[in-house]
MARDOVEX-295956 format. One record per atom (N, C-alpha, C, O): residue in one letter; x, y, z; residue number from 1; chain; atom name. Coordinates in pm, 1 decimal, padded with zeros to 6 digits, m for minus. Layout:
node res: A | u: X | v: Y | w: Z | n: NUM | chain: A | atom: CA
...
This chain:
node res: X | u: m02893.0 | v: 02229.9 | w: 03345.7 | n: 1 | chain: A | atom: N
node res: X | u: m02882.8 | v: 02149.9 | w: 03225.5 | n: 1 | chain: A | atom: CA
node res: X | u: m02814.6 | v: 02227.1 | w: 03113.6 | n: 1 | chain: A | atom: C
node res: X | u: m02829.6 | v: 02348.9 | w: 03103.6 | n: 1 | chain: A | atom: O
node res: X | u: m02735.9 | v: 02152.8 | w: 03025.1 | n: 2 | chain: A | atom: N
node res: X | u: m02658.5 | v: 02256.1 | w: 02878.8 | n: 2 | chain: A | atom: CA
node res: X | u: m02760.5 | v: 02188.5 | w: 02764.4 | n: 2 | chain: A | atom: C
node res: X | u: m02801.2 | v: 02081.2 | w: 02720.0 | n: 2 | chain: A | atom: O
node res: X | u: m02770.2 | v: 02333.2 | w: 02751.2 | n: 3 | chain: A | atom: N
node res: X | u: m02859.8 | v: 02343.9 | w: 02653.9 | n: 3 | chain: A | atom: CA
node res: X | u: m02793.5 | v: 02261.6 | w: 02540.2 | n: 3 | chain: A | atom: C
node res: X | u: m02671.8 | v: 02244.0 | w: 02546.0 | n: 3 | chain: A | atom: O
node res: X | u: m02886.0 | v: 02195.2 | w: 02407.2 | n: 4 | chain: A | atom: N
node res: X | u: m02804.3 | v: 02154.9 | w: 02287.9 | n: 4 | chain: A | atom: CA
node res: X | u: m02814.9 | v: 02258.4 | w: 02183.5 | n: 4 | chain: A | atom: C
node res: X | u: m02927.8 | v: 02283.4 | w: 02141.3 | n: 4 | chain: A | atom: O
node res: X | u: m02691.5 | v: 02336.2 | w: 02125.2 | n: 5 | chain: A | atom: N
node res: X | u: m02703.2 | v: 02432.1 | w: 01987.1 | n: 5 | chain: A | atom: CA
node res: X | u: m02728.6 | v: 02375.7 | w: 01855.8 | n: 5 | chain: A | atom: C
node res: X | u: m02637.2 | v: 02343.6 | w: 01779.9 | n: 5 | chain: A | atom: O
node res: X | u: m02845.9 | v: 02364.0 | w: 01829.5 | n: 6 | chain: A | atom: N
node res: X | u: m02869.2 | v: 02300.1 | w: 01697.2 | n: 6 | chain: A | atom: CA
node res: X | u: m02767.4 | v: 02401.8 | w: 01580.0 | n: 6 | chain: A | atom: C
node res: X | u: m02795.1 | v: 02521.6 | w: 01584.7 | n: 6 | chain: A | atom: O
node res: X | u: m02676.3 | v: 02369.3 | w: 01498.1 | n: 7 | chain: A | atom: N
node res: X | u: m02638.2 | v: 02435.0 | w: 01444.6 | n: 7 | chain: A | atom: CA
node res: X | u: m02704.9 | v: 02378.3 | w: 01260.7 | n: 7 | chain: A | atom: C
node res: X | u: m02729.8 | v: 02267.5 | w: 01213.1 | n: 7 | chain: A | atom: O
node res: X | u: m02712.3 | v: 02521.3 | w: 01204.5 | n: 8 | chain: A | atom: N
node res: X | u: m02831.7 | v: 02438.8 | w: 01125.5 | n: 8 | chain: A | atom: CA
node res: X | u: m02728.8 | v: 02414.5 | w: 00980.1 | n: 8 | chain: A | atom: C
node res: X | u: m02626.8 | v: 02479.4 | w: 00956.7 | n: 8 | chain: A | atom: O
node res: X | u: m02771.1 | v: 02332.9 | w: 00915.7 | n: 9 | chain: A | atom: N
node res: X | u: m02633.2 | v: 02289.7 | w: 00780.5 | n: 9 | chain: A | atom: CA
node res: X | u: m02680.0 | v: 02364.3 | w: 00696.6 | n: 9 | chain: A | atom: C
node res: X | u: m02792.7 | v: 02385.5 | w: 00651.9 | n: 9 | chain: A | atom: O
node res: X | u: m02544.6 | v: 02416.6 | w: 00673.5 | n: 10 | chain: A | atom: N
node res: X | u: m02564.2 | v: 02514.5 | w: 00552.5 | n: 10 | chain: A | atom: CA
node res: X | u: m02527.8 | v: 02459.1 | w: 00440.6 | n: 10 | chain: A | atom: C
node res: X | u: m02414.8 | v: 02410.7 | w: 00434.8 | n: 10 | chain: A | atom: O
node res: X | u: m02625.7 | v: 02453.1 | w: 00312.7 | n: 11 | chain: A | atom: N
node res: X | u: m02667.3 | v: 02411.8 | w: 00193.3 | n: 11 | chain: A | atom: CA
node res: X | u: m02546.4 | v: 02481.4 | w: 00067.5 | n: 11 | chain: A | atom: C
node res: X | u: m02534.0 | v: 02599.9 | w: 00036.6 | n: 11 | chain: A | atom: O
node res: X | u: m02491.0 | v: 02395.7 | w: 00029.0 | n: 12 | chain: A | atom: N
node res: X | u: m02338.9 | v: 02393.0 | w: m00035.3 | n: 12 | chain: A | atom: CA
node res: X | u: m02392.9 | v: 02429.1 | w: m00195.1 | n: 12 | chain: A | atom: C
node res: X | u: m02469.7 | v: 02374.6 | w: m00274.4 | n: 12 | chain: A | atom: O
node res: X | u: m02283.0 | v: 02588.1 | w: m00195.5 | n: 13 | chain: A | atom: N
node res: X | u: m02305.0 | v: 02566.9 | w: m00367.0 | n: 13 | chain: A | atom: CA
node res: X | u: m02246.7 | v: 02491.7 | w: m00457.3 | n: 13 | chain: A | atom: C
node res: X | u: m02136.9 | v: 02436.2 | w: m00461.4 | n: 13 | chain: A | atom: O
node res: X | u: m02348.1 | v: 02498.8 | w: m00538.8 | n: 14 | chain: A | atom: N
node res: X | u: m02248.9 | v: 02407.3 | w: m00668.0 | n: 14 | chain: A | atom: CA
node res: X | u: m02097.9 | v: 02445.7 | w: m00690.6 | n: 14 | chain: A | atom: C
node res: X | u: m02015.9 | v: 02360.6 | w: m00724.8 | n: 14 | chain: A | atom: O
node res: X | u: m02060.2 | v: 02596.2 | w: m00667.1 | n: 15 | chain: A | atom: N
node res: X | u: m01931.9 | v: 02597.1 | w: m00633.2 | n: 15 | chain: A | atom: CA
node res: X | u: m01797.4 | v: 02547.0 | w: m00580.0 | n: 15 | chain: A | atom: C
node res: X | u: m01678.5 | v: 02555.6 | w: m00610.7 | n: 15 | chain: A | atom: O
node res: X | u: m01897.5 | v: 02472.9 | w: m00455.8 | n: 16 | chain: A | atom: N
node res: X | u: m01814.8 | v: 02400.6 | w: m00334.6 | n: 16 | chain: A | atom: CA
node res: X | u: m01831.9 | v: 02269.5 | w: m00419.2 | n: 16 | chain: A | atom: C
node res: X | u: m01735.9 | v: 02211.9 | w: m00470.3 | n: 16 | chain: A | atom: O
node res: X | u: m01962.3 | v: 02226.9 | w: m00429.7 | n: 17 | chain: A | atom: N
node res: X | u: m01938.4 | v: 02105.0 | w: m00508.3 | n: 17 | chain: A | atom: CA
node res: X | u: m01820.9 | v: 02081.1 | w: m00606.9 | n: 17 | chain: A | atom: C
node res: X | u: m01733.6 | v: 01994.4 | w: m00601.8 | n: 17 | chain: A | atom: O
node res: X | u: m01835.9 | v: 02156.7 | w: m00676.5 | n: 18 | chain: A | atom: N
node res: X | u: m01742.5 | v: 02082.9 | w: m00829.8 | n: 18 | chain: A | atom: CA
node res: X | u: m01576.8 | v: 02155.1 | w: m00758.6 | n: 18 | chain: A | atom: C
node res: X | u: m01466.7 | v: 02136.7 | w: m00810.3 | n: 18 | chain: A | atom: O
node res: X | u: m01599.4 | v: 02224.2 | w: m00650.4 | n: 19 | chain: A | atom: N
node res: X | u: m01425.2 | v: 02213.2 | w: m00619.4 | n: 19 | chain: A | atom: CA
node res: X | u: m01393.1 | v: 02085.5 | w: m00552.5 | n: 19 | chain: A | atom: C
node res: X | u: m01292.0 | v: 02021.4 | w: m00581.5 | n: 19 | chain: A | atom: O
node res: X | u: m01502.0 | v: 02037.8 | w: m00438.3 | n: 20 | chain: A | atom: N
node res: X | u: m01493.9 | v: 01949.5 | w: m00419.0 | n: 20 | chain: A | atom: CA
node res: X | u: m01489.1 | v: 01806.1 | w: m00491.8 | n: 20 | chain: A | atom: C
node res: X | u: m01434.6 | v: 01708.6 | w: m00440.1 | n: 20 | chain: A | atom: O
node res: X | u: m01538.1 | v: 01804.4 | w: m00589.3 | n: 21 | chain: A | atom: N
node res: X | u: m01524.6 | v: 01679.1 | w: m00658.9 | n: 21 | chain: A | atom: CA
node res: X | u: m01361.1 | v: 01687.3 | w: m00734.0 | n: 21 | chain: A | atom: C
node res: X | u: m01271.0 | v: 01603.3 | w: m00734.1 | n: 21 | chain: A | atom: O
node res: X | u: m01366.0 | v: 01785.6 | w: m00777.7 | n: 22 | chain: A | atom: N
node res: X | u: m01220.8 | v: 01789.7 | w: m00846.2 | n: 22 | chain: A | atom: CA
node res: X | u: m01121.0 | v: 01786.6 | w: m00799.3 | n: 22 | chain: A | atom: C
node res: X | u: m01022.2 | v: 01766.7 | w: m00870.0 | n: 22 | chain: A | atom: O
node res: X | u: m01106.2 | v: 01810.8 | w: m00620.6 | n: 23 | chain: A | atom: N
node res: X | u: m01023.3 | v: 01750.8 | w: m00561.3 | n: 23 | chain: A | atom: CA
node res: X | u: m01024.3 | v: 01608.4 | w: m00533.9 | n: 23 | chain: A | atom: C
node res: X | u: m00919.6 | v: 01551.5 | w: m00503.2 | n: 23 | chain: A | atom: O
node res: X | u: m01113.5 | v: 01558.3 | w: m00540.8 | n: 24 | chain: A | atom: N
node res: X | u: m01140.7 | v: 01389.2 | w: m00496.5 | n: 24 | chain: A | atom: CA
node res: X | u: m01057.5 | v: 01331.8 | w: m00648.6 | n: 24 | chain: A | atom: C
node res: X | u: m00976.5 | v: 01239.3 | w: m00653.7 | n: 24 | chain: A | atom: O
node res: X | u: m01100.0 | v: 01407.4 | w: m00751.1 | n: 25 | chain: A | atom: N
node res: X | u: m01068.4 | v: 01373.6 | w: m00875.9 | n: 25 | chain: A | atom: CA
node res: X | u: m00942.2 | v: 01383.6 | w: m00890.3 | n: 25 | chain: A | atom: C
node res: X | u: m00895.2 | v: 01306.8 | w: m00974.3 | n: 25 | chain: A | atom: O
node res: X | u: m00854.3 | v: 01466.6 | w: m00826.0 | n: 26 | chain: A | atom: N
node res: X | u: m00703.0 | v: 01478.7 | w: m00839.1 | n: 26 | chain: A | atom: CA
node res: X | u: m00625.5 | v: 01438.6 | w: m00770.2 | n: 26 | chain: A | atom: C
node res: X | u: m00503.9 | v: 01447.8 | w: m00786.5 | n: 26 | chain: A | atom: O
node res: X | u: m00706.0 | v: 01365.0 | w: m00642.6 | n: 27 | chain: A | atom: N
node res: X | u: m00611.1 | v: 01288.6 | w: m00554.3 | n: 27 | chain: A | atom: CA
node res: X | u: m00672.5 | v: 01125.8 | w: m00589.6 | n: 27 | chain: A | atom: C
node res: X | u: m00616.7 | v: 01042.9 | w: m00517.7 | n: 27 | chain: A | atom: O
node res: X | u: m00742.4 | v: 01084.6 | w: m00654.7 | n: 28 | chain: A | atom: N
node res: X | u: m00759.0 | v: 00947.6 | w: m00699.4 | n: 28 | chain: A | atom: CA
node res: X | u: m00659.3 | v: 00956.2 | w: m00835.4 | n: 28 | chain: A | atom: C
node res: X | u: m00610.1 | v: 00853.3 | w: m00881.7 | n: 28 | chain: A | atom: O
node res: X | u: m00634.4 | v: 01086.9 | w: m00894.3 | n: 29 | chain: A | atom: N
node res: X | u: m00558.8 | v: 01060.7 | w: m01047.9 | n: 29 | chain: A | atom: CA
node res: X | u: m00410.8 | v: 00992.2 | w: m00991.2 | n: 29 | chain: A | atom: C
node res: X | u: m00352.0 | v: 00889.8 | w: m01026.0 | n: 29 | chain: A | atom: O
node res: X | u: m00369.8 | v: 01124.2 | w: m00860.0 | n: 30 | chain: A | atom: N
node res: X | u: m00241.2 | v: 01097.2 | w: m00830.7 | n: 30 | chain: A | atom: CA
node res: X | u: m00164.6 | v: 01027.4 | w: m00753.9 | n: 30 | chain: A | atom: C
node res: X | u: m00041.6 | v: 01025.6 | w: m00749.7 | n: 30 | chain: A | atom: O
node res: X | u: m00285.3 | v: 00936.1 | w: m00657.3 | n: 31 | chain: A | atom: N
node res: X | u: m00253.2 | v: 00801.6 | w: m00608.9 | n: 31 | chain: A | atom: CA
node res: X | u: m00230.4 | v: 00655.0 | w: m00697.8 | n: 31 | chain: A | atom: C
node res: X | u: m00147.9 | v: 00569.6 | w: m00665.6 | n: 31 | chain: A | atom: O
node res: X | u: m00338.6 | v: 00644.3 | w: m00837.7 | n: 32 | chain: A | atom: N
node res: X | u: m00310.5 | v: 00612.7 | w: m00985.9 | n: 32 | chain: A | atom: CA
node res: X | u: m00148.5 | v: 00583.1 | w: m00978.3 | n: 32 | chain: A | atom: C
node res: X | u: m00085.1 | v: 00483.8 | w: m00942.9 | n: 32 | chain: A | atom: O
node res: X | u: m00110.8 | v: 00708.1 | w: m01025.5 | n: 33 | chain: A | atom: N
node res: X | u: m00028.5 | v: 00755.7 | w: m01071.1 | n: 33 | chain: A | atom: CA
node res: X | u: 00093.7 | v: 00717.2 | w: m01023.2 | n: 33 | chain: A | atom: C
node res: X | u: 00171.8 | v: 00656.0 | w: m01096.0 | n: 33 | chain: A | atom: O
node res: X | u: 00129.4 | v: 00755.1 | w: m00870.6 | n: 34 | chain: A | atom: N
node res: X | u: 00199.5 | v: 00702.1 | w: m00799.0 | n: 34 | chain: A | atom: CA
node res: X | u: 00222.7 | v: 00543.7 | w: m00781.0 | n: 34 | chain: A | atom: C
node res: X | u: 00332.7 | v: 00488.4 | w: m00779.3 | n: 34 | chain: A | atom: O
node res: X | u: 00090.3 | v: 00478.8 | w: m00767.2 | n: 35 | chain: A | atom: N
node res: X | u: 00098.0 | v: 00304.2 | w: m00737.6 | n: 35 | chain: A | atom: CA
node res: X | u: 00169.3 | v: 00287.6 | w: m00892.1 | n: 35 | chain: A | atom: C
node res: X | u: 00280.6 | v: 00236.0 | w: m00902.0 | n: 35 | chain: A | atom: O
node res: X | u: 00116.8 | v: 00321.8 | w: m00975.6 | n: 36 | chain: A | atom: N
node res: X | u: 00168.3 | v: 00285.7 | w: m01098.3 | n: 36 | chain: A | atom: CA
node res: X | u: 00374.3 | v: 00314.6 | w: m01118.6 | n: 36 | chain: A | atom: C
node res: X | u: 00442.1 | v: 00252.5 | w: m01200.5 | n: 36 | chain: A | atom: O
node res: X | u: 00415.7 | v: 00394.0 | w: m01045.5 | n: 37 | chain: A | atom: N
node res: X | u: 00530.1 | v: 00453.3 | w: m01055.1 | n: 37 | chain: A | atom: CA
node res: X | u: 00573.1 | v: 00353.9 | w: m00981.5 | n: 37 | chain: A | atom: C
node res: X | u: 00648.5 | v: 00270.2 | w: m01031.1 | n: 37 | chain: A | atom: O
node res: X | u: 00530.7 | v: 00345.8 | w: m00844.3 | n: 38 | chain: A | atom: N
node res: X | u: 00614.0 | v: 00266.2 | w: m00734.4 | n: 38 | chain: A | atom: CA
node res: X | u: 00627.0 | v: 00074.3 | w: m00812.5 | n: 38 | chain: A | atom: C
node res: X | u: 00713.1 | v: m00007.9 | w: m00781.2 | n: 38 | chain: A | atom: O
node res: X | u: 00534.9 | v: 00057.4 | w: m00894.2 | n: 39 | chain: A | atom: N
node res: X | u: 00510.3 | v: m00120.4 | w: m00953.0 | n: 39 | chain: A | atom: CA
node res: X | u: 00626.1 | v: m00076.3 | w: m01063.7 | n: 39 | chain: A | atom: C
node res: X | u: 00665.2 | v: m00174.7 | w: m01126.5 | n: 39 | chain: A | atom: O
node res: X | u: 00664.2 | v: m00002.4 | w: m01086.9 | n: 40 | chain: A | atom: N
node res: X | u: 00736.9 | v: 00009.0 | w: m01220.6 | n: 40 | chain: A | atom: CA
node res: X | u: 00927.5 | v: 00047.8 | w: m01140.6 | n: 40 | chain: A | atom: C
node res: X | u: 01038.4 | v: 00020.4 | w: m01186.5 | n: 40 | chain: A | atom: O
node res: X | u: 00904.3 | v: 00088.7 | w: m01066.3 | n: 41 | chain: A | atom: N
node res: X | u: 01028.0 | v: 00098.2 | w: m00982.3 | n: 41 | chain: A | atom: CA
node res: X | u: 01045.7 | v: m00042.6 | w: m00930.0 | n: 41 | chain: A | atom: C
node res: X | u: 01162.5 | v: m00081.6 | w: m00931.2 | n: 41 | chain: A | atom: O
node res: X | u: 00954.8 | v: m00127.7 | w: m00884.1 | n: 42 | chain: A | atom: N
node res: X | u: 00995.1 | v: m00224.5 | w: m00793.1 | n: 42 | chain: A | atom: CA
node res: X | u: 01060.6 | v: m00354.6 | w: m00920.6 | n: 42 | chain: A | atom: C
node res: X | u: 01159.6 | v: m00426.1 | w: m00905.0 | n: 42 | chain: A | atom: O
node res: X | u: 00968.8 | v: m00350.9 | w: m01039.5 | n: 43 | chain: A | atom: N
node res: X | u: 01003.0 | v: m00381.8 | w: m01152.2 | n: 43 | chain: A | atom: CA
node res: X | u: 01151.4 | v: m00388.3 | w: m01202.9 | n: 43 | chain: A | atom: C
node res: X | u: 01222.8 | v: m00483.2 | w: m01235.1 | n: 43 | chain: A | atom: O
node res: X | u: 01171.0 | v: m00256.5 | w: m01198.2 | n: 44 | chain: A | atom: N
node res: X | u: 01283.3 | v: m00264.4 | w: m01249.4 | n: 44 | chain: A | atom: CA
node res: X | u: 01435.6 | v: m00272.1 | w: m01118.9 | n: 44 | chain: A | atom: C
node res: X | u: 01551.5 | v: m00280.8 | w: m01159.6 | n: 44 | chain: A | atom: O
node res: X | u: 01410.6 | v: m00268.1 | w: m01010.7 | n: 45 | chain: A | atom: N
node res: X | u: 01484.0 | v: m00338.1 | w: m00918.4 | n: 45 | chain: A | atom: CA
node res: X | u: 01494.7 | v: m00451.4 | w: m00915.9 | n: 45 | chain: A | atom: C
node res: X | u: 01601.2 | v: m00498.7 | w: m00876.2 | n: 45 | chain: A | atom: O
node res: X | u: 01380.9 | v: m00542.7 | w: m00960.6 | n: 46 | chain: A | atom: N
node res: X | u: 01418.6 | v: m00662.4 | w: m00944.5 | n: 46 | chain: A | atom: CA
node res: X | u: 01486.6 | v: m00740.5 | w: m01125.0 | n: 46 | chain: A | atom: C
node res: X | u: 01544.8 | v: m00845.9 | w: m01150.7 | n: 46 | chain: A | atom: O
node res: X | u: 01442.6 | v: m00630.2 | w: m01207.4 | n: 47 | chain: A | atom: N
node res: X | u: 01552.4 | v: m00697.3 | w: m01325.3 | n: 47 | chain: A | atom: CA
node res: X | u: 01619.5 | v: m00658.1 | w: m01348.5 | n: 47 | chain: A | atom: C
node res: X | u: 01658.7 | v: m00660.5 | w: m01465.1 | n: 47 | chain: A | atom: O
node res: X | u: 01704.1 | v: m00568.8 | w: m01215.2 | n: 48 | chain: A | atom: N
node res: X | u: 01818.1 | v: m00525.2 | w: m01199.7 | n: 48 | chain: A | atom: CA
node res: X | u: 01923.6 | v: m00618.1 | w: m01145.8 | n: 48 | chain: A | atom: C
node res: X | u: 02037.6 | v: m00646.0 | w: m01182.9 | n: 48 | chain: A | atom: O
node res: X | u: 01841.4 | v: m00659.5 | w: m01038.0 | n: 49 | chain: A | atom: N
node res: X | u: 01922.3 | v: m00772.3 | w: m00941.4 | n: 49 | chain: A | atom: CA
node res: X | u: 01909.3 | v: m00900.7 | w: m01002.9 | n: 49 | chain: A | atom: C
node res: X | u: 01999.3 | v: m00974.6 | w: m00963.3 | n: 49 | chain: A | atom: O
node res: X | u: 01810.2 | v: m00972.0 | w: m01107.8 | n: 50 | chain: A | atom: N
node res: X | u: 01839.0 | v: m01048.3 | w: m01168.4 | n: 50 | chain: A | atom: CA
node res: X | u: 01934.7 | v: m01042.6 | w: m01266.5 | n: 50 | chain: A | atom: C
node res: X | u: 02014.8 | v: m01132.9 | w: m01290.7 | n: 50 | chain: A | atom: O
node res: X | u: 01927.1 | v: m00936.1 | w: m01323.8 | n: 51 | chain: A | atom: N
node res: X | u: 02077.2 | v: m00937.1 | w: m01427.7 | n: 51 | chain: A | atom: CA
node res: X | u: 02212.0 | v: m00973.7 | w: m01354.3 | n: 51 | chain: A | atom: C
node res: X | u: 02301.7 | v: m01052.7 | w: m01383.7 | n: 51 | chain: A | atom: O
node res: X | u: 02193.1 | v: m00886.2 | w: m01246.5 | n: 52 | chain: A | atom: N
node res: X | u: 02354.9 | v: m00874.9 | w: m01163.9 | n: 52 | chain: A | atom: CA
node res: X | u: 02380.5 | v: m01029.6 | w: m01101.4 | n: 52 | chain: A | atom: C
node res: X | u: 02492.6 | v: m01069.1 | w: m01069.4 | n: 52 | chain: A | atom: O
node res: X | u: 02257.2 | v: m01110.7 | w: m01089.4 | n: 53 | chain: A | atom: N
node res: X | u: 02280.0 | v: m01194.0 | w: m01022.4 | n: 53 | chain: A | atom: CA
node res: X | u: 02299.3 | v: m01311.8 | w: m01156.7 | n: 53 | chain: A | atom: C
node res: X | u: 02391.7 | v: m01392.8 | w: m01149.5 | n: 53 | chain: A | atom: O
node res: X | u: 02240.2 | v: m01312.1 | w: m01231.4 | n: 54 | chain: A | atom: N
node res: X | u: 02319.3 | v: m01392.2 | w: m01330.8 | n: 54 | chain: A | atom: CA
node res: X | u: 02476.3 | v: m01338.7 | w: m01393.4 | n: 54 | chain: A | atom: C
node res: X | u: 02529.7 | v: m01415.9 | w: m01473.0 | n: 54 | chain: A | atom: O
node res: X | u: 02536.6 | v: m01232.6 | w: m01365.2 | n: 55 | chain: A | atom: N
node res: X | u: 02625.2 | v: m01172.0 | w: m01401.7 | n: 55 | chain: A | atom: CA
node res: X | u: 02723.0 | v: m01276.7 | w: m01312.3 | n: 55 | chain: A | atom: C
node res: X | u: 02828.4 | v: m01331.2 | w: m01344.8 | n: 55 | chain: A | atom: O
node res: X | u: 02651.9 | v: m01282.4 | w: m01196.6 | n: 56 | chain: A | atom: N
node res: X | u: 02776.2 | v: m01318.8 | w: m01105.9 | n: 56 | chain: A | atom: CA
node res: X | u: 02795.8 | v: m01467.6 | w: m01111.6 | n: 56 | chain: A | atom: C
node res: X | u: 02899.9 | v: m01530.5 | w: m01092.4 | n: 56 | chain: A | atom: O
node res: X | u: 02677.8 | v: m01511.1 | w: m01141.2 | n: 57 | chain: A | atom: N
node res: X | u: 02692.9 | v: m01692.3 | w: m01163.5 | n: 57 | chain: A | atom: CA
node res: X | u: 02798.4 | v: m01690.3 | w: m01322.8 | n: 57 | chain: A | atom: C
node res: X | u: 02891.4 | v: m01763.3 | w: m01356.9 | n: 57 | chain: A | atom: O
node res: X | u: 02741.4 | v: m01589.5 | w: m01382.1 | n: 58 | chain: A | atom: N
node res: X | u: 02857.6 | v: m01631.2 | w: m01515.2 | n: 58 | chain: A | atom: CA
node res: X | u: 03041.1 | v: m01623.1 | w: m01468.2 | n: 58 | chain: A | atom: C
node res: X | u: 03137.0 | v: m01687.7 | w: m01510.2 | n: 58 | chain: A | atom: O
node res: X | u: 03032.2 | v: m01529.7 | w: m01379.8 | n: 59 | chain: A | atom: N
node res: X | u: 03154.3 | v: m01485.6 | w: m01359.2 | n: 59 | chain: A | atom: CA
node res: X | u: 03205.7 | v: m01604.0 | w: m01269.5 | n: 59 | chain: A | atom: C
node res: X | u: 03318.0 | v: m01652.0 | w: m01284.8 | n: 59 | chain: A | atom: O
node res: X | u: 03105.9 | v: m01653.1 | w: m01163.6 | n: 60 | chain: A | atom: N
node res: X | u: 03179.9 | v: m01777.6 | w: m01078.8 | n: 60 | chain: A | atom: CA
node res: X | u: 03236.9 | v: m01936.7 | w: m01149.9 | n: 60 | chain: A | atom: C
node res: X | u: 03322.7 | v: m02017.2 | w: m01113.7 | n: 60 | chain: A | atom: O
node res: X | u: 03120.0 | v: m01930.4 | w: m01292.5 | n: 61 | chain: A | atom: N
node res: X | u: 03148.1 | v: m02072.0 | w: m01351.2 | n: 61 | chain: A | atom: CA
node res: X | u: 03286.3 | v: m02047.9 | w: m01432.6 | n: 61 | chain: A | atom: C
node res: X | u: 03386.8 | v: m02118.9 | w: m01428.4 | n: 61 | chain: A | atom: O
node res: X | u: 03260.3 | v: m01899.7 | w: m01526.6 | n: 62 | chain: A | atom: N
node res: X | u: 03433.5 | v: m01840.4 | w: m01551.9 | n: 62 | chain: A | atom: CA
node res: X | u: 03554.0 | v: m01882.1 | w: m01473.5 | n: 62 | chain: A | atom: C
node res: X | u: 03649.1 | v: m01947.8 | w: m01515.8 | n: 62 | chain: A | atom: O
node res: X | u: 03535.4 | v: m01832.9 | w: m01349.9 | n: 63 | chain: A | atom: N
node res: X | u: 03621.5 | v: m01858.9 | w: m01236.8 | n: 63 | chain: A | atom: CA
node res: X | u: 03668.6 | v: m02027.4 | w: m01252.0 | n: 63 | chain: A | atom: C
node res: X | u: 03780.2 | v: m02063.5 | w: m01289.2 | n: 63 | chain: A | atom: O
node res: X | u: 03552.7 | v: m02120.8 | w: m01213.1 | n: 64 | chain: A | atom: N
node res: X | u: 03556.2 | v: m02231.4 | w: m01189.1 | n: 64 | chain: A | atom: CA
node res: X | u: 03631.5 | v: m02308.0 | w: m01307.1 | n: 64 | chain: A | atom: C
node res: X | u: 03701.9 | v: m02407.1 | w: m01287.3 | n: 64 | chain: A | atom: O
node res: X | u: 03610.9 | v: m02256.6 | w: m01419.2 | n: 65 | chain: A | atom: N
node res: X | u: 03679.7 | v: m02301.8 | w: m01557.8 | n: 65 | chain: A | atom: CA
node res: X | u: 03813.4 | v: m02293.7 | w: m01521.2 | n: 65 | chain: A | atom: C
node res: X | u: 03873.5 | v: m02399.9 | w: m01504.9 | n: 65 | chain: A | atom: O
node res: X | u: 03881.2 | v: m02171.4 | w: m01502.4 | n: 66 | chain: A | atom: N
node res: X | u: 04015.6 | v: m02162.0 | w: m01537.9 | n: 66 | chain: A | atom: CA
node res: X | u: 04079.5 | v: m02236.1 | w: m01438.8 | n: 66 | chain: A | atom: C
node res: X | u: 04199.6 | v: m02248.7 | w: m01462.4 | n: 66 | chain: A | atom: O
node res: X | u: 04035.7 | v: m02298.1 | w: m01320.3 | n: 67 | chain: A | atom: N
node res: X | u: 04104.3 | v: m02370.0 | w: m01184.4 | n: 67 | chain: A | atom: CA
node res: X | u: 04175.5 | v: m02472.3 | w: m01268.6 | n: 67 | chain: A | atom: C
node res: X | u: 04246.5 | v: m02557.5 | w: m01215.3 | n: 67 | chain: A | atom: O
């Protein structure tokens, strides 16, 4: 039979704690951070392509005028 190794948990200092939290704390800031970047990029792609795309309807009715 294999034996089972109880391995026994070793009791975390407050040390480990507050590094640990402050990493949880700096990867929730900089996921934040990021979603917020990526909504502001997608933002401005799309009132990018709306400009260009009314650019081009002005330019086709232009067009259509001078025929």
């Amino acid at each position: 039979m294999i034996e089972c190794m109880q391995c026994p948990l070793v009791p975390l200092s407050y040390e480990d704690i507050w590094v640990g939290m402050s990493m949880l704390i700096g990867i929730a800031l900089f996921s934040i951070l990021a979603a917020r970047a990526e909504a502001r990029m997608w933002q401005a792609i799309r009132q990018h392509n709306g400009e260009r795309q009314a650019l081009q309807r002005q330019i086709t009715l232009g067009k259509s005028h001078l025929r």
